[in-house]
TIBA-964497 format. One record per residue (C-alpha): residue number from 1; residue in three letters; x, y, z. Coordinates in Angstrom, 1 decimal. Example, Ala and Ser with C-alpha at 12.3 -4.5 7.8 and 13.67 -1.06 7.14 Angstrom:
<atom num="1" residuo="ala" X="12.3" Y="-4.5" Z="7.8"/>
<atom num="2" residuo="ser" X="13.7" Y="-1.1" Z="7.1"/>
//
This chain:
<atom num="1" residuo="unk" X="0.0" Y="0.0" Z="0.0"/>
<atom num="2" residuo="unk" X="1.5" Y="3.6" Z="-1.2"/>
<atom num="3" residuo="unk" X="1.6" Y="6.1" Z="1.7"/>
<atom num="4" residuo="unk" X="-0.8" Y="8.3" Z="-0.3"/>
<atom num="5" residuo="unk" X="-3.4" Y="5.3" Z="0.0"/>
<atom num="6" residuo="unk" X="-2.9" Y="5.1" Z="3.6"/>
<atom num="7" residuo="unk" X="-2.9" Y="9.1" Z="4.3"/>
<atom num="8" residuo="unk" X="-6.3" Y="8.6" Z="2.6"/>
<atom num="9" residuo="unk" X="-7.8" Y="5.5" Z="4.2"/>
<atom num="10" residuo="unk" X="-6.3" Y="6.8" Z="7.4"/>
<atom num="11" residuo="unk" X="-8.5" Y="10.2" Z="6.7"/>
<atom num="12" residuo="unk" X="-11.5" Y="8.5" Z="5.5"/>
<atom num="13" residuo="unk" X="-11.6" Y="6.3" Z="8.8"/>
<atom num="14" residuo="unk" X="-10.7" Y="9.6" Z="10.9"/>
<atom num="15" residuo="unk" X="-14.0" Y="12.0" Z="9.2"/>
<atom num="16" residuo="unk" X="-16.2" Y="9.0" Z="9.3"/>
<atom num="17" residuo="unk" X="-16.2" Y="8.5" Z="12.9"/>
<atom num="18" residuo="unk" X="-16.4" Y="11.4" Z="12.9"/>
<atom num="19" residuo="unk" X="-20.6" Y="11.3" Z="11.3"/>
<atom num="20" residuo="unk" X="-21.1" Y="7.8" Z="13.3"/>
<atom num="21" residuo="unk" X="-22.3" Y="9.6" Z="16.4"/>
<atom num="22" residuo="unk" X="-25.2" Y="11.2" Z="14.1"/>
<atom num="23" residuo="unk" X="-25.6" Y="8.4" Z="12.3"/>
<atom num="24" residuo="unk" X="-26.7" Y="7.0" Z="16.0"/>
<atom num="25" residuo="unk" X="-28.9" Y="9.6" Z="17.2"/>
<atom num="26" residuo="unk" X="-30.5" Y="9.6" Z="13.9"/>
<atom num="27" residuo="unk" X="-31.7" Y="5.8" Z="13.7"/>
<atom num="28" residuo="unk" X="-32.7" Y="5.7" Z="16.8"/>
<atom num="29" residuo="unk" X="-34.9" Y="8.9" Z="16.4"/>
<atom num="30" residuo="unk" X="-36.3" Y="7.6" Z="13.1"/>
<atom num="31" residuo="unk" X="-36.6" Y="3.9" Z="14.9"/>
<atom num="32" residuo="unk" X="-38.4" Y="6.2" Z="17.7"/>
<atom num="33" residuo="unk" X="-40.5" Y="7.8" Z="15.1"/>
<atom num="34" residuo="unk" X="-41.5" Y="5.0" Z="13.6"/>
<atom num="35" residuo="unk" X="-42.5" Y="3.1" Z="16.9"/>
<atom num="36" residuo="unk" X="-44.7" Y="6.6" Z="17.8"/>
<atom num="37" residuo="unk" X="-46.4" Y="5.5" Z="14.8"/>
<atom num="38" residuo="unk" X="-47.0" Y="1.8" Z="14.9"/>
<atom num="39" residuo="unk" X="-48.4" Y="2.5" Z="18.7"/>
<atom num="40" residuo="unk" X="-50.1" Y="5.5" Z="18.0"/>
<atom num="41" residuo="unk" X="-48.4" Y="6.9" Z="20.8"/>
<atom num="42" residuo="unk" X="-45.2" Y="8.2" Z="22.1"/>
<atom num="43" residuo="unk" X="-43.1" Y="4.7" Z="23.4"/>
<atom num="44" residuo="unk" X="-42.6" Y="4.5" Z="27.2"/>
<atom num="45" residuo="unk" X="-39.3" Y="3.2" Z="28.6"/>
<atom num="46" residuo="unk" X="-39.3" Y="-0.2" Z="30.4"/>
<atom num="47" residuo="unk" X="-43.2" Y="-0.8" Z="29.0"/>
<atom num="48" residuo="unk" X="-43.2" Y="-1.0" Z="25.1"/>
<atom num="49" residuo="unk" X="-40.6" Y="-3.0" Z="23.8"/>
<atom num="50" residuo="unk" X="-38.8" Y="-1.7" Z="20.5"/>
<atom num="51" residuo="unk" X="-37.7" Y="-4.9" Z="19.1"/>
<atom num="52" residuo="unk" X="-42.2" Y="-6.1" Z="19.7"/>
<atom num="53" residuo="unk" X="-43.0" Y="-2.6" Z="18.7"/>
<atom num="54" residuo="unk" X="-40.9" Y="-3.0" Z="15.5"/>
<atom num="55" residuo="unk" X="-41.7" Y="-6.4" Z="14.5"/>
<atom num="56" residuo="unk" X="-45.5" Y="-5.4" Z="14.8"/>
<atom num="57" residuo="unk" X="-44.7" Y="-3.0" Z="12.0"/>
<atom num="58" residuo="unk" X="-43.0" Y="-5.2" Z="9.9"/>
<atom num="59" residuo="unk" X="-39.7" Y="-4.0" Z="10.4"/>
<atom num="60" residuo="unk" X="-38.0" Y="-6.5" Z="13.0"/>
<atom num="61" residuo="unk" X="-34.8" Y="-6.4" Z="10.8"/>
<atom num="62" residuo="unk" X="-34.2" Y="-2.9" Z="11.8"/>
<atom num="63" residuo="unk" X="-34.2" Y="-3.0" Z="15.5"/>
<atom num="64" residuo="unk" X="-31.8" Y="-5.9" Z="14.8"/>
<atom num="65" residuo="unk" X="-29.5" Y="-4.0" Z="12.9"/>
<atom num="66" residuo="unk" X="-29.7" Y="0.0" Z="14.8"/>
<atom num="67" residuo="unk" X="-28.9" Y="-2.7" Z="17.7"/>
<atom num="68" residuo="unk" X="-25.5" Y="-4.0" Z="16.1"/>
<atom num="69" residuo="unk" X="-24.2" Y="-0.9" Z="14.4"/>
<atom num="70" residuo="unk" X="-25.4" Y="1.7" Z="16.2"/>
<atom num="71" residuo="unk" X="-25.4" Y="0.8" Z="19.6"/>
<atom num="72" residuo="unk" X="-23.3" Y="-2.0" Z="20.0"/>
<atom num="73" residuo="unk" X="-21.1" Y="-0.2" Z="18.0"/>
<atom num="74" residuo="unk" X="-20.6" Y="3.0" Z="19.7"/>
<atom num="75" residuo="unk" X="-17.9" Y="2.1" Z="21.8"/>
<atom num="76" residuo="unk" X="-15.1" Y="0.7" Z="19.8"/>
<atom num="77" residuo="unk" X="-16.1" Y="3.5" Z="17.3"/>
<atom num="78" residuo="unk" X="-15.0" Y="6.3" Z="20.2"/>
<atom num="79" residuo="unk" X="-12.2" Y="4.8" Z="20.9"/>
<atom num="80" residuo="unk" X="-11.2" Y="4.3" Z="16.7"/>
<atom num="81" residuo="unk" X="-12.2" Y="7.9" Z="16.4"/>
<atom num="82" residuo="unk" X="-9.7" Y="9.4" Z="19.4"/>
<atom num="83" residuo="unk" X="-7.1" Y="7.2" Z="17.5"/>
<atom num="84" residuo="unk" X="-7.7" Y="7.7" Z="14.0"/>
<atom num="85" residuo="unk" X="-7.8" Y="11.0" Z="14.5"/>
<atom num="86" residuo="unk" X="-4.4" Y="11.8" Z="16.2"/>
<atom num="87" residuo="unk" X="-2.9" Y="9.5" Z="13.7"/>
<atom num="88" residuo="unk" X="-4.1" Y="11.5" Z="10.8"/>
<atom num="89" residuo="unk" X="-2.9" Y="15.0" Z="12.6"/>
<atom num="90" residuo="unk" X="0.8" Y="12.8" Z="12.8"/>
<atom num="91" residuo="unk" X="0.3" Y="11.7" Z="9.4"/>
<atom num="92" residuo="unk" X="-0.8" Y="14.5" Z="7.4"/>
<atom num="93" residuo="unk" X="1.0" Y="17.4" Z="9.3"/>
<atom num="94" residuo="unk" X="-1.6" Y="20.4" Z="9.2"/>
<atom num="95" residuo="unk" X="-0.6" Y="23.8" Z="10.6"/>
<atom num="96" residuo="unk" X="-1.3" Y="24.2" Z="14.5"/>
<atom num="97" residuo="unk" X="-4.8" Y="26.1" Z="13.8"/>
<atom num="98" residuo="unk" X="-6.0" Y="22.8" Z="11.3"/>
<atom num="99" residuo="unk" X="-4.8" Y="20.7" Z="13.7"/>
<atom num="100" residuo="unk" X="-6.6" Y="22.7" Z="16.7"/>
<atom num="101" residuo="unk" X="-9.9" Y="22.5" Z="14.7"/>
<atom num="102" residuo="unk" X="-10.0" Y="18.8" Z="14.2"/>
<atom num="103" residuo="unk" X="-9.4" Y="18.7" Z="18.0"/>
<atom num="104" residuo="unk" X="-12.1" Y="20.5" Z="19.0"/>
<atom num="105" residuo="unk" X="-14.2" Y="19.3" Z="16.4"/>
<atom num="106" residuo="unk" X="-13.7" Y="15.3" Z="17.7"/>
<atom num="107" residuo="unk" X="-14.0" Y="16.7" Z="20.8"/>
<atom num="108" residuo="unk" X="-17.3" Y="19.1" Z="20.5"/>
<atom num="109" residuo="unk" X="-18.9" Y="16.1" Z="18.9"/>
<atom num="110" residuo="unk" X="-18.3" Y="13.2" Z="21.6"/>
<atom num="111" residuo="unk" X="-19.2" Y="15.8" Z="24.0"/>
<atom num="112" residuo="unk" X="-22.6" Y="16.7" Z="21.9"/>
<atom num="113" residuo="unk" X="-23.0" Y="12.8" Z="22.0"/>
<atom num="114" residuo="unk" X="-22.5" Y="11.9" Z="25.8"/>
<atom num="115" residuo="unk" X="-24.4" Y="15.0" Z="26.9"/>
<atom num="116" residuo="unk" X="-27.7" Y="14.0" Z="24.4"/>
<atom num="117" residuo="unk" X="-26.9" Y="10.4" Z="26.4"/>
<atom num="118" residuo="unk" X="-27.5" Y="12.0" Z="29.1"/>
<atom num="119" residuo="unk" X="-30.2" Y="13.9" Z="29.0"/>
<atom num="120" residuo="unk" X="-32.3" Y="12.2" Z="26.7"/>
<atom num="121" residuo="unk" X="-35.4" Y="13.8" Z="27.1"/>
<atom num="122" residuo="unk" X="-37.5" Y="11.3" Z="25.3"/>
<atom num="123" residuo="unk" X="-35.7" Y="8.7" Z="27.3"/>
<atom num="124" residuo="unk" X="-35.1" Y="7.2" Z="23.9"/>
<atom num="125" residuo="unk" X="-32.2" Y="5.1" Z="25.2"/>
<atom num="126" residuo="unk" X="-34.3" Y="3.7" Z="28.2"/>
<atom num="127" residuo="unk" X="-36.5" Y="2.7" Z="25.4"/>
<atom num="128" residuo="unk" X="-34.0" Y="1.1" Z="23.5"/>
<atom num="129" residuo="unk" X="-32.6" Y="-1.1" Z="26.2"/>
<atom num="130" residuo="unk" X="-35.8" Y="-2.2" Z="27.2"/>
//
């Protein structure tokens, strides 16, 4: 492998964990959504189970796979994004205030992602682990 195609695999891995927080947030909103509309009403945490609520709607496969690579997921991601994305600053070299904005950028968004965690107001996590 040329170190070209690694700077660019290494950058690729480093901006797309980058979007996987989103990405995580977003199906389980739209799996959220859509449960809001099988029941007819909003889900409640620790009474209507997704994975029932889901399969009702004909959509089993989904809580199935928001379960794998969005929650399950999650973890090893934080920990590749952290990574990846101090390797890419060593790699790639940017000036100090390139550098500074990927770090708060990784940053800002883990941040954004533990504190929706915790305070889900929807309790849209309790409703996932249900």
């Amino acid at each position: 492998m040329t170190p070209e195609r690694r700077l660019r695999l290494l950058s690729t891995i480093a901006n797309v964990t980058l979007v996987y927080p989103f990405f995580v947030v977003g199906s389980l909103y739209g799996c959220w959504l859509l449960a809001c509309r099988i029941l007819g009403h909003e889900p409640i945490a620790w009474i209507d189970d997704p994975a029932e609520t889901l399969s009702a709607g004909g959509v089993f496969w989904l809580y199935v796979a928001v379960t794998w690579l969005a929650v399950v997921g999650i973890i090893p991601v934080f920990f590749t994004s952290i990574a990846g994305n101090i390797a890419h600053i060593a790699k790639s070299r940017p000036s100090a205030v390139q550098a500074g904005i990927r770090l708060l950028t990784v940053a800002s968004v883990w941040v954004w992602f533990w504190c929706w965690l915790a305070n889900d107001r929807h309790e849209i996590m309790k409703w996932w682990m249900d």
